[in-house]
C-alpha positions as CSV (number, residue, x, y, z in Angstrom):
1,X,0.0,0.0,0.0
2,X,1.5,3.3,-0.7
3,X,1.4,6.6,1.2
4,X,-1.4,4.8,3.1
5,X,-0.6,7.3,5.8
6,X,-2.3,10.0,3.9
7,X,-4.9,8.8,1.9
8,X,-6.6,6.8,5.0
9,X,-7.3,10.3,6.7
10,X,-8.4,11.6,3.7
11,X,-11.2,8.6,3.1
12,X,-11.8,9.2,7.1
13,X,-12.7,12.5,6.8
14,X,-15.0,12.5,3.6
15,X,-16.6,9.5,4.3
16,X,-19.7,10.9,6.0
17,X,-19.9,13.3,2.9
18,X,-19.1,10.8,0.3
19,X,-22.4,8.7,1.5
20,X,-24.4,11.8,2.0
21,X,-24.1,12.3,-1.9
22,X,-24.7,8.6,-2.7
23,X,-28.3,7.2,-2.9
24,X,-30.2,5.8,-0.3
25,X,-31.2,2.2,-0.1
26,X,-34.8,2.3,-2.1
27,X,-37.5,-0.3,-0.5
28,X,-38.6,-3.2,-3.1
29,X,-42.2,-4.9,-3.3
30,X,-41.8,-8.4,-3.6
31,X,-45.4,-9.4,-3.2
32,X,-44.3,-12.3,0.0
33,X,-43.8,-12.4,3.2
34,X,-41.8,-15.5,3.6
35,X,-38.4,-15.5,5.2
36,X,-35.7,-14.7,2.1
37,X,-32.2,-15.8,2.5
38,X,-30.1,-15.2,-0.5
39,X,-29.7,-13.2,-4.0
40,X,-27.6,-13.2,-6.7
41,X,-27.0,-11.5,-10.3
42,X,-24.6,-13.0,-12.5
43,X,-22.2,-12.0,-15.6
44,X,-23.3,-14.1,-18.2
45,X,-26.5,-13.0,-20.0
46,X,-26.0,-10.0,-22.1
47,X,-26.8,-7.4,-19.6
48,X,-26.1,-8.5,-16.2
49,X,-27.4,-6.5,-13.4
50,X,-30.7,-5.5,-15.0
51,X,-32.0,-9.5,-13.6
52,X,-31.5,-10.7,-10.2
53,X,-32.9,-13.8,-8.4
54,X,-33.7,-14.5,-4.8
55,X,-34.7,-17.3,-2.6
56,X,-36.5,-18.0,0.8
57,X,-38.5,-20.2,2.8
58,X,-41.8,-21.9,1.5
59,X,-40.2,-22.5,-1.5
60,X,-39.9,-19.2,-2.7
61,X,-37.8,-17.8,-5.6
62,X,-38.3,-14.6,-6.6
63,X,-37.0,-13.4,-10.2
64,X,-36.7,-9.6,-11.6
65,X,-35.9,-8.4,-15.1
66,X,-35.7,-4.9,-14.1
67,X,-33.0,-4.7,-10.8
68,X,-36.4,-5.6,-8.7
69,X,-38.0,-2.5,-9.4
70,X,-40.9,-5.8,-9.6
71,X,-40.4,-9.4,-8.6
72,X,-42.2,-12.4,-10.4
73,X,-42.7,-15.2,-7.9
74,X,-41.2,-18.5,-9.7
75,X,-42.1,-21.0,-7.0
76,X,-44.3,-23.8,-7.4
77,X,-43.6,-26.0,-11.1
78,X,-41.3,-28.2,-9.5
79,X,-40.3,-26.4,-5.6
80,X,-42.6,-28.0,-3.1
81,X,-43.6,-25.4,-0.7
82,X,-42.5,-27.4,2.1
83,X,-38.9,-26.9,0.9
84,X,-36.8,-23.9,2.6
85,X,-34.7,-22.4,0.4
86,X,-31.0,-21.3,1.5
87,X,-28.8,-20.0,-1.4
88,X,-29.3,-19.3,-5.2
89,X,-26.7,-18.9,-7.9
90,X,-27.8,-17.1,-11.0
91,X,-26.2,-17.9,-14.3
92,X,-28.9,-15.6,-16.0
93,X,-32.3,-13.8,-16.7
94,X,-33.5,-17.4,-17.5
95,X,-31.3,-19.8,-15.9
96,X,-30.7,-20.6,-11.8
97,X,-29.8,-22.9,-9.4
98,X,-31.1,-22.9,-6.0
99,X,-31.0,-25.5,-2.9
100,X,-32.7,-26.1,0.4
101,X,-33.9,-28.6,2.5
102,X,-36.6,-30.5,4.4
103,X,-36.6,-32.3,7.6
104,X,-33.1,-33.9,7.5
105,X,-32.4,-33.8,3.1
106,X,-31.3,-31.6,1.0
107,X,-32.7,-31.1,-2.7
108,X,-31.3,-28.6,-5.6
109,X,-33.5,-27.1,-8.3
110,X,-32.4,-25.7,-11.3
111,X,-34.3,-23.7,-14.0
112,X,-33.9,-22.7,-17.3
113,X,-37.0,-20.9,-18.5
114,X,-37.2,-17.9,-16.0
115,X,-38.6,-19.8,-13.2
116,X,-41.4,-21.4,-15.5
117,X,-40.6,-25.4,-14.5
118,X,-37.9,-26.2,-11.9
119,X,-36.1,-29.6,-12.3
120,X,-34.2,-31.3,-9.1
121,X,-31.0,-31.8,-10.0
122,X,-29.7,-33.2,-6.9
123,X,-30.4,-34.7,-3.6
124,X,-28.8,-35.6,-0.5
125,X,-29.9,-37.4,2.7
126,X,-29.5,-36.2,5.9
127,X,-27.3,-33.4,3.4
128,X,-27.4,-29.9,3.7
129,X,-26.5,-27.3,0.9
130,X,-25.2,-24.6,2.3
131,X,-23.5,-22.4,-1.0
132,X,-23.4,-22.8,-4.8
133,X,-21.3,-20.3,-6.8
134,X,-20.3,-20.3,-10.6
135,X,-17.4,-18.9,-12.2
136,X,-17.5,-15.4,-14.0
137,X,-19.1,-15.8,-17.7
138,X,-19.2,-19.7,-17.3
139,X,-21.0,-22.9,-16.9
140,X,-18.8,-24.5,-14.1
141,X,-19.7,-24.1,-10.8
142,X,-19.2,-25.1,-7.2
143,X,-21.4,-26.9,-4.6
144,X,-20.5,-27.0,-0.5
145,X,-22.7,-28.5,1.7
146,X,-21.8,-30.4,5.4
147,X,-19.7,-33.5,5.8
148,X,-22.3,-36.8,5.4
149,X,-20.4,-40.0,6.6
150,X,-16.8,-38.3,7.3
151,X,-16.3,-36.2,4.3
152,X,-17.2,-32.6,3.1
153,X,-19.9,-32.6,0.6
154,X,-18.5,-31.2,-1.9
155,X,-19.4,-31.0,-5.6
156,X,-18.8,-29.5,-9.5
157,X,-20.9,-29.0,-12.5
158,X,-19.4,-28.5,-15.8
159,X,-22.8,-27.5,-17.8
160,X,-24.5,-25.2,-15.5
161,X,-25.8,-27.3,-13.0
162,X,-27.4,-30.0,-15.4
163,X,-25.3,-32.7,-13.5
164,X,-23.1,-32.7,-10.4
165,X,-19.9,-34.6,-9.3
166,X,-17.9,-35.1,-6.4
167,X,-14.5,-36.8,-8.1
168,X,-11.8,-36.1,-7.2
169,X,-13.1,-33.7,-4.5
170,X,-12.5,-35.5,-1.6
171,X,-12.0,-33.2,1.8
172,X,-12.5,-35.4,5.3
173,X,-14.3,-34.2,8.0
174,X,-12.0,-32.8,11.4
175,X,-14.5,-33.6,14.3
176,X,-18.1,-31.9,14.0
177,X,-17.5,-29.0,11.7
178,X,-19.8,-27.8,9.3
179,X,-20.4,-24.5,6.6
180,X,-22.7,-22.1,7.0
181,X,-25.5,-20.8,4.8
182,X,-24.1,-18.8,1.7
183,X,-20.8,-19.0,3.8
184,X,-18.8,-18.9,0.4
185,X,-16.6,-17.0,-1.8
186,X,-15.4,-17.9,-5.3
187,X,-13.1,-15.7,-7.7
188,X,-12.4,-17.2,-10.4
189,X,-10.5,-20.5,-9.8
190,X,-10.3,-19.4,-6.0
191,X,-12.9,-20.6,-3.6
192,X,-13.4,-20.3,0.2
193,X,-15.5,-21.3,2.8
194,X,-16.3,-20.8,6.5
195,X,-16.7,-23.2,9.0
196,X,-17.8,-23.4,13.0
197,X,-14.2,-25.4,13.5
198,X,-11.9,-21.7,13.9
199,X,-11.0,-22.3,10.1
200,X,-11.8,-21.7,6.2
201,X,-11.2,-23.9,3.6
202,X,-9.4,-22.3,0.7
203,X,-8.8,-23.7,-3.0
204,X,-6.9,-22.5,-5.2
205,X,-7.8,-25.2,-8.3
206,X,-11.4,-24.6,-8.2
207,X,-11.5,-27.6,-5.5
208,X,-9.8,-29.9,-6.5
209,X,-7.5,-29.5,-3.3
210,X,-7.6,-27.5,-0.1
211,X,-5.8,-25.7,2.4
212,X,-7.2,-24.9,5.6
213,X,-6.8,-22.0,7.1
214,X,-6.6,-21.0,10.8
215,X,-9.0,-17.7,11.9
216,X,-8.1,-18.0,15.4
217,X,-10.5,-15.6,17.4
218,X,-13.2,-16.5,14.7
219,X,-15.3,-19.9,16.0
220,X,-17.7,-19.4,12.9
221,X,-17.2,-17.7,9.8
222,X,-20.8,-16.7,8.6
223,X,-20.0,-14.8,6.0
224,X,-17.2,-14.6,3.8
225,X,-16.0,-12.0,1.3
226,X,-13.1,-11.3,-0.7
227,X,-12.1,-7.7,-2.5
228,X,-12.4,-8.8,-6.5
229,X,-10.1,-5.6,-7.3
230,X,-7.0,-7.4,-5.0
231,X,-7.3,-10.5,-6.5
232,X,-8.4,-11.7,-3.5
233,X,-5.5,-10.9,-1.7
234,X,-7.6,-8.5,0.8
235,X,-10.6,-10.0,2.8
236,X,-13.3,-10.3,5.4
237,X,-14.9,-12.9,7.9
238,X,-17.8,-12.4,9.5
239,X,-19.1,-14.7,12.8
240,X,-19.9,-12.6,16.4
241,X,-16.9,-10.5,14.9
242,X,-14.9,-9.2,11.8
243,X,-11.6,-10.2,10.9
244,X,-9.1,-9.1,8.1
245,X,-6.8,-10.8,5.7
246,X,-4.6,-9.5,3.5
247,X,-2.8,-12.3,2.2
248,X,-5.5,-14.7,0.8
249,X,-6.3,-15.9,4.0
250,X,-3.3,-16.9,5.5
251,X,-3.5,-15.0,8.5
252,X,-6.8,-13.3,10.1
253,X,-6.5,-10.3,12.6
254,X,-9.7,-8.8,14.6
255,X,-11.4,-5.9,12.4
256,X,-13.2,-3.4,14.4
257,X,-16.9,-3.0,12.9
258,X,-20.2,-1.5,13.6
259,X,-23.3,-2.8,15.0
260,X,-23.3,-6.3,16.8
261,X,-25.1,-9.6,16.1
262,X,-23.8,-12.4,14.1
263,X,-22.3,-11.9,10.4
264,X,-25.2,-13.0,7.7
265,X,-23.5,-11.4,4.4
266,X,-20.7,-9.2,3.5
267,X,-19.7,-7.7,0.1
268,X,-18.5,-4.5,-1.5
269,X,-17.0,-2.8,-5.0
270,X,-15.3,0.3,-5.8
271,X,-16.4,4.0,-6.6
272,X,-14.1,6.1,-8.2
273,X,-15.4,9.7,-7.0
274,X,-12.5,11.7,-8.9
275,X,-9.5,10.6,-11.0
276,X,-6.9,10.8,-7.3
277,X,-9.0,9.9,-5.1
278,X,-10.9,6.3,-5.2
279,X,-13.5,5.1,-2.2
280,X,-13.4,1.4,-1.7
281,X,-16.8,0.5,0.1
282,X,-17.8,-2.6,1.7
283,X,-21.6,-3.3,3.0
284,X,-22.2,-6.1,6.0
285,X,-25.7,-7.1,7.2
286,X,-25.9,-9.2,11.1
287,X,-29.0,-10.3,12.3
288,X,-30.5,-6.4,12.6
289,X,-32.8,-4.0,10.7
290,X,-29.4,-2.0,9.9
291,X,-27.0,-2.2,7.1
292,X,-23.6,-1.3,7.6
293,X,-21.2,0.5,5.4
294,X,-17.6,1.7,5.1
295,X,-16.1,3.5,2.5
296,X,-12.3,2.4,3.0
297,X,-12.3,-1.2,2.0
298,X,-13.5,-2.4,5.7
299,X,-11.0,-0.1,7.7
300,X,-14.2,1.9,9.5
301,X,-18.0,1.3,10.0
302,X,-21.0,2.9,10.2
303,X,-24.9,2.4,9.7
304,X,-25.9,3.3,6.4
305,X,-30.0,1.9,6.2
306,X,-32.1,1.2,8.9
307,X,-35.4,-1.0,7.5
308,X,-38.6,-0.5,9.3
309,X,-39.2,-4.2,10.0
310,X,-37.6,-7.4,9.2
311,X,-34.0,-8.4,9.7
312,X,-31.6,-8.9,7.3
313,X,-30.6,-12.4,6.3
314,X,-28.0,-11.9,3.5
315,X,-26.6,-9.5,1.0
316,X,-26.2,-10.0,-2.5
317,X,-24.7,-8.3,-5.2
318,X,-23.4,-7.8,-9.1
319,X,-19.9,-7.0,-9.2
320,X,-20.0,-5.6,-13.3
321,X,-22.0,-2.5,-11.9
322,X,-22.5,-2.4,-8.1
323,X,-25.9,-2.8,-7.9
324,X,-26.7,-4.7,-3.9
325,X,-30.3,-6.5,-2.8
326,X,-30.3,-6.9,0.7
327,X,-32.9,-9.5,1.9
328,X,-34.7,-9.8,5.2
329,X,-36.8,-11.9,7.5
330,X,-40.3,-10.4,6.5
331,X,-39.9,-11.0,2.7
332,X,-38.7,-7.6,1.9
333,X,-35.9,-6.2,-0.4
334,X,-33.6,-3.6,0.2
335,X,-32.2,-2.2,-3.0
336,X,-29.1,0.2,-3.8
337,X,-27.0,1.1,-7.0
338,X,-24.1,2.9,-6.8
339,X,-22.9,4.4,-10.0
340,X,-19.2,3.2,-11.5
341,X,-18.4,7.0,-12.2
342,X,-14.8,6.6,-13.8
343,X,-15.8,8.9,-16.6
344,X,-13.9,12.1,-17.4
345,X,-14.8,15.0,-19.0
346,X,-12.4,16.1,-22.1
347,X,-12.8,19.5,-23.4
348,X,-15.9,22.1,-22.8
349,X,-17.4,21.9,-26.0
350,X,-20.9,20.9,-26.7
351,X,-21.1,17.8,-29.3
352,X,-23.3,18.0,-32.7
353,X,-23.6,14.4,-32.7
354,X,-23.1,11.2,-30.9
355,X,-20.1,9.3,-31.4
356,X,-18.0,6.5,-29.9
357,X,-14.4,6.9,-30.7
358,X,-11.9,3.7,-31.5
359,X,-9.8,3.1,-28.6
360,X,-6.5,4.1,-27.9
361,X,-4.2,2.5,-27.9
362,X,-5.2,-0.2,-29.7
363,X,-4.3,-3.2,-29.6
364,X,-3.2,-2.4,-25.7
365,X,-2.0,-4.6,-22.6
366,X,-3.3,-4.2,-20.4
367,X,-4.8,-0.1,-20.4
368,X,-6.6,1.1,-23.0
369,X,-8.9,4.6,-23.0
370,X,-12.3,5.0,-25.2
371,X,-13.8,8.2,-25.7
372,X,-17.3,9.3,-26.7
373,X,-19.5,12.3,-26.9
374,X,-23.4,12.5,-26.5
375,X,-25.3,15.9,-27.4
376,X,-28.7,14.8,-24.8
377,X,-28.7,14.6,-20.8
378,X,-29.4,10.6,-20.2
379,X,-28.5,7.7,-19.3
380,X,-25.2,6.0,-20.8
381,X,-24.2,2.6,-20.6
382,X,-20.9,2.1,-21.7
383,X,-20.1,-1.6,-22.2
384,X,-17.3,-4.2,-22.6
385,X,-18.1,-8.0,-24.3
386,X,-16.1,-11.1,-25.2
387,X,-16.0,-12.3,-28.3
388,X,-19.1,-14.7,-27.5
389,X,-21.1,-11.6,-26.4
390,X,-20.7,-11.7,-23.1
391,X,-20.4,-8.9,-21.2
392,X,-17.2,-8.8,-18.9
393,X,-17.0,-5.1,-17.7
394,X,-19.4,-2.0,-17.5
395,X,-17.9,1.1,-17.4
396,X,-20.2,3.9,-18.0
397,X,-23.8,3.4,-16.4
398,X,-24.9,6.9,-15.1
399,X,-26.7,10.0,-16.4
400,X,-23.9,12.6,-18.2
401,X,-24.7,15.9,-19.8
402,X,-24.1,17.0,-23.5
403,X,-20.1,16.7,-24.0
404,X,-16.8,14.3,-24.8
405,X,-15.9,12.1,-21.8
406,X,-13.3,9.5,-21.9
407,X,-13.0,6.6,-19.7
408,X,-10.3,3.5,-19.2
409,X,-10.9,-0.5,-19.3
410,X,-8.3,-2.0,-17.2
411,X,-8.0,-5.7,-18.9
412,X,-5.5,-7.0,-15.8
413,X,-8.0,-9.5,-14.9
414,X,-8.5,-10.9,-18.9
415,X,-7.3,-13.2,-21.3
416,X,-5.7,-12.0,-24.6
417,X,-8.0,-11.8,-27.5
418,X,-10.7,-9.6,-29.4
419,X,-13.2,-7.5,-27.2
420,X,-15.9,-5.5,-28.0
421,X,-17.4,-2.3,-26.5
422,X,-20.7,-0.8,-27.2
423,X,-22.2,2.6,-26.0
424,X,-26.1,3.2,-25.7
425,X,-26.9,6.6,-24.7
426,X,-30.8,8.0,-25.2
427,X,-31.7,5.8,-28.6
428,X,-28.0,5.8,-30.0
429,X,-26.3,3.0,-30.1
430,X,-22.9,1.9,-31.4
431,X,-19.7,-1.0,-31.3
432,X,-16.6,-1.3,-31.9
433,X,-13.5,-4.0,-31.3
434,X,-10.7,-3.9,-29.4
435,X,-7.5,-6.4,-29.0
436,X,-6.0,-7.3,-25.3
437,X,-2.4,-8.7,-26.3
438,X,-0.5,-10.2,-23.4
């Protein structure tokens, strides 16, 4: 970290003002009253963020096409309503996977017609599911659920749920430890998970072997969350306290936090306020009506949202465009968006028409800048896509006036190859390509 010694004062001292400027947490219908317990957007339909999925008890999923400005309710076609639902994993608008129990087994659902049918896919007795995560822009995922007969329940999927497999997965059980509900992290071939045995279990082969890791002063780790823009190297725990790591997980130290209660979710993303000065936040839910916030990467705390009723479960989020769902006890839905506002201004003239420049320099590893100009006051979504048409990065979505802006795509985290960005901004819309050469 460098010159941390004057930029932490400097977060300290705006933070209060930097939120004051940010949106509010705005209150979603979701038409249930059930008990939710997770949600999830992921990165692989064409424009991630604008869906999201939840889940709850009673066999509820929830599903929204439009950031849950409304929710559909999916259950039923396949969920019995005896079935409590504990963790969801979205692949897209149309396709997710989501698994809960009843009594003493465990059952997982998958759909891929926007909630329409559900299929099980899997089942387990005297199992419990506690987390299933997928890799960015792919169809393998990860399954963790507690140890049945000696041996962590762990499992992979290679087409997006269809089928699962343990092979080759094998992770013994020490004593009577178990996971935790949504007590996961995975980015990209790294995975962790919290247990109530003073340890996580890291991977760094997508699970194929593990490494556990000591948290002494940490029984349980309810929530877990790593910082995407580190690598991972930086990260959170949450059980009755917060710890830090900034070295995978290797080593854990106590983090002071607000609030109290146990950890039920923890998550965060980046805000770039000017083009020196960038606010990490981080957003943790435990057990209350409030939501907690800081604006330095975890450093300091403070409540950001208190709801009315309910107490929050989890929080969820999409990590292309920080958009957050927070989910609570009484079947209602927090909702915030923060916009990514890494977009500069170039020039004071007013535009005659709209225009998205080629980028420069191109081809580029790994920094490359794009420029465009709009002559209306809107909204501008400025996007990045694979060659498949996936979208990997958003990096305009905010309302701009009239003028020429230019923005950077930091490709650190990419394979070489041909991108393409596309720019829609009040009925205009254009593409272009770009090469990433490593």
């Amino acid at each position: 970290m460098f010159k941390q010694f004057l930029i932490i004062p400097i977060l300290l001292f705006l933070s209060g003002m930097v939120f004051s400027q940010l949106p509010n947490w705005v209150e979603q219908t979701t038409g249930t009253t059930q008990t939710l317990t997770s949600a999830h957007s992921n990165s692989l339909n064409p424009f991630p963020g604008s869906y999201v999925w939840a889940c709850g008890y009673g066999g509820t999923v929830l599903r929204s096409t439009n950031d849950g400005t409304n929710w559909q309710n999916t259950a039923g076609n396949g969920i019995p309503t005896t079935t409590q639902l504990i963790n969801i994993a979205a692949l897209d608008a149309n396709t997710a996977v989501t698994a809960g129990y009843v009594g003493s087994n465990t059952f997982v659902y998958r759909t891929s017609n926007a909630g329409a049918n559900w299929t099980q896919v899997f089942t387990e007795t005297n199992g419990f599911i506690n987390a299933i995560c997928f890799m960015d822009n792919s169809l393998t995922g990860f399954m963790m659920g507690d140890p049945v007969g000696g041996r962590w329940s762990l499992w992979k999927t290679t087409n997006g749920g269809i089928n699962w497999d343990s092979t080759g997965m094998y992770l013994p059980q020490a004593g009577s430890e178990a996971g935790w509900n949504n007590g996961i992290y995975c980015l990209g071939n790294r995975i962790w998970f919290g247990t109530n045995n003073t340890k996580l279990y890291y991977s760094t082969n997508f699970g194929n072997s593990w490494t556990a890791q000591p948290t002494t002063g940490s029984l349980n780790s309810y929530a877990v969350y790593f910082n995407r823009l580190s690598g991972g190297s930086e990260g959170l725990i949450g059980g009755s306290d917060m710890y830090r790591t900034s070295n995978y997980g290797a080593n854990w130290f106590l983090q002071p936090s607000a609030g109290s209660g146990n950890f039920g979710g923890i998550t965060g993303g980046i805000d770039v306020i000017t083009d020196a000065l960038t606010f990490l936040y981080t957003f943790a839910v435990r057990g209350t009506t409030a939501i907690y916030a800081s604006t330095n990467d975890g450093t300091n705390w403070f409540t950001h949202y208190t709801a009315s009723a309910g107490t929050y479960r989890y929080i969820g989020k999409n990590f292309l465009n920080n958009k957050f769902w927070g989910v609570r006890t009484n079947g209602a839905i927090s909702y915030l968006h923060i916009p990514i506002s890494g977009v500069n201004p170039v020039g004071s003239e007013s535009p005659e028409n709209y225009s998205l420049y080629q980028n420069y320099p191109n081809p580029f590893n790994p920094d490359t800048k794009i420029k465009f100009q709009i002559i209306k006051t809107g909204n501008v979504r400025l996007t990045v896509y694979d060659r498949l048409g996936r979208e990997v990065a958003s990096l305009v979505n905010e309302i701009l006036q009239p003028g020429v802006y230019e923005t950077d795509f930091d490709a650190s985290g990419y394979a070489s190859g041909m991108y393409f960005y596309r720019i829609l901004a009040e009925g205009y819309s254009e593409t272009k390509s770009m090469i990433l050469i490593k």
